[in-house]
N, C-alpha and C positions, 0 to 999 in steps of 0.2 A: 764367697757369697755371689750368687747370681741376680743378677738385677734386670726384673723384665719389668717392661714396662707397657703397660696397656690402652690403648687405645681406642676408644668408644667412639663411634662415627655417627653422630645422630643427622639424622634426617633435617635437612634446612628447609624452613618455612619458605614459601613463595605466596608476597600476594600478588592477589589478582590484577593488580591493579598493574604490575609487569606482564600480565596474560596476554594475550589477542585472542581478539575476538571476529570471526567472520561476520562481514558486513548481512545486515537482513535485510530481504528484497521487498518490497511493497506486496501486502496480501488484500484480496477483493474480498470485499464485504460478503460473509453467508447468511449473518445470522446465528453462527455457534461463535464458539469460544474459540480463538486463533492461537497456534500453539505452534510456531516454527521452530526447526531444531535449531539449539545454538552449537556452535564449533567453535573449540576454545585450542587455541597449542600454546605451549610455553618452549622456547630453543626446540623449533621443528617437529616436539613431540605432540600428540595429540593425547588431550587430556578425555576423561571417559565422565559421561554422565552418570551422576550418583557413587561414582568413584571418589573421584577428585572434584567433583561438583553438584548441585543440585541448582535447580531456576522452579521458579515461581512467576505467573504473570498477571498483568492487572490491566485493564481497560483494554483489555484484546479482541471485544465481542463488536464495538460500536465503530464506529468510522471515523477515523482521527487517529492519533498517537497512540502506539500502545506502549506498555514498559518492560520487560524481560529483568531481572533481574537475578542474578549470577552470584550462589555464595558458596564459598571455597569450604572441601571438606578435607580432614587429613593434613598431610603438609602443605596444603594452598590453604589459603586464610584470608578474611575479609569480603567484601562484596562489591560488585560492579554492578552497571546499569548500564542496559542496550536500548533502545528504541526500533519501531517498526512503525509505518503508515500500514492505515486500512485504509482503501479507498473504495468508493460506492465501485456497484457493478457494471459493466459495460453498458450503454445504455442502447434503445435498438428503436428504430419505427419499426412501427407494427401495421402503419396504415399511411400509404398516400394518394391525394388525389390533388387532380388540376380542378382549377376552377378557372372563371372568365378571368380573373383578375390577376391571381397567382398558383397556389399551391398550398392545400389543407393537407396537413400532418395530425398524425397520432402516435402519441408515444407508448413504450408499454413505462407502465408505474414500477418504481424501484422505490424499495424500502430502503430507510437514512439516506433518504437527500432532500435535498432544501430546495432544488431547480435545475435543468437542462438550458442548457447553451446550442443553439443549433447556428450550425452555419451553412451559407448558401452561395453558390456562384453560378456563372452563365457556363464557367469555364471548369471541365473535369477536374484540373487539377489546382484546382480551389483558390486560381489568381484574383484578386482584385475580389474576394469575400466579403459579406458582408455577415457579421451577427446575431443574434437574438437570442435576450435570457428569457425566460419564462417559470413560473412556479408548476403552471398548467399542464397536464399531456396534452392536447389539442391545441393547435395554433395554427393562424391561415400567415402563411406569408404573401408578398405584393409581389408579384414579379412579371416581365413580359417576355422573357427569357421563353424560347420555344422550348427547350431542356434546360430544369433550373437540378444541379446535384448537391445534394444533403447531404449534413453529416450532422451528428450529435452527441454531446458527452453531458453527462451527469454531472452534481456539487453536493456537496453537503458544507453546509457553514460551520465551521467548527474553531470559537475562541476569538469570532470575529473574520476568519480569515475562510477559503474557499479549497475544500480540497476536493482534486476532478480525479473521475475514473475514467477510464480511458474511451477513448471516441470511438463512433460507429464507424463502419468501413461505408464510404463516398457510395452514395448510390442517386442516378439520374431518374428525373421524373418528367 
């Protein structure tokens, strides 16, 4: 009598929750629905979307948090959650002028924000700055400064707290 013996090798579950996941980078507010790709590897392998995973996202359109959410198909199992920052759009003058006094700005208007932050110096590389929040686009600043250089980032208030998009490039007036 021979005796074999068999041996069935099933497929071992992985969850996710052993996955990695590529970090996501901050995305600028358009207006649509934000949808970064996610990159998942388990031991150096790179796992395949709608393979071995599918994502779903939620609050991706507004500026603030968004939520990625990662659920295992096949032999990965379970579900993770990634996050992503929206942040407003770069913000830009669109208009400046001197006056006797200081220095009238115009900004252009950006949809999901609450207010712009301009900051101002005597000195190009913006030592010894001084601030100003504003809800407004238009605003005069005071200065005697014979060249006063600007700069300006957006906010949106979001949960209480202030999330910025990133500043203008320094320009002399």
């Amino acid at each position: 009598i021979i005796n074999k013996i068999i041996i069935l090798i099933f497929p071992t579950k992985v969850k996710l929750s052993k996955v990695k996941v590529s970090k996501i980078k901050a995305k600028v507010y358009t207006g649509k629905a934000l949808k970064p790709a996610v990159k998942l590897t388990y031991k150096n392998k790179a796992l395949q979307l709608n393979k071995d995973y599918k994502v779903t996202y939620k609050n991706n359109k507004k500026v603030g948090t968004a939520t990625i959410t990662i659920k295992g198909i096949g032999k990965y199992t379970g579900t993770k959650e990634v996050t992503f920052k929206i942040t407003p759009a770069k913000a830009v003058i669109s208009k400046a002028s001197k006056t006797k006094t200081g220095l009238t700005l115009k900004l252009k208007a950006l949809k999901q924000v609450s207010g712009y932050v301009v900051t101002y110096s005597s000195d190009k590389a913006m030592k010894k700055s001084k601030s100003v929040t504003t809800k407004k686009t238009s605003l005069t600043i005071k200065t005697s400064a014979k060249t006063t250089y600007v700069k300006v980032k957006a906010y949106k208030l979001v949960n209480g707290k202030k999330v910025y998009g990133s500043s203008s490039s320094v320009k002399g007036y």
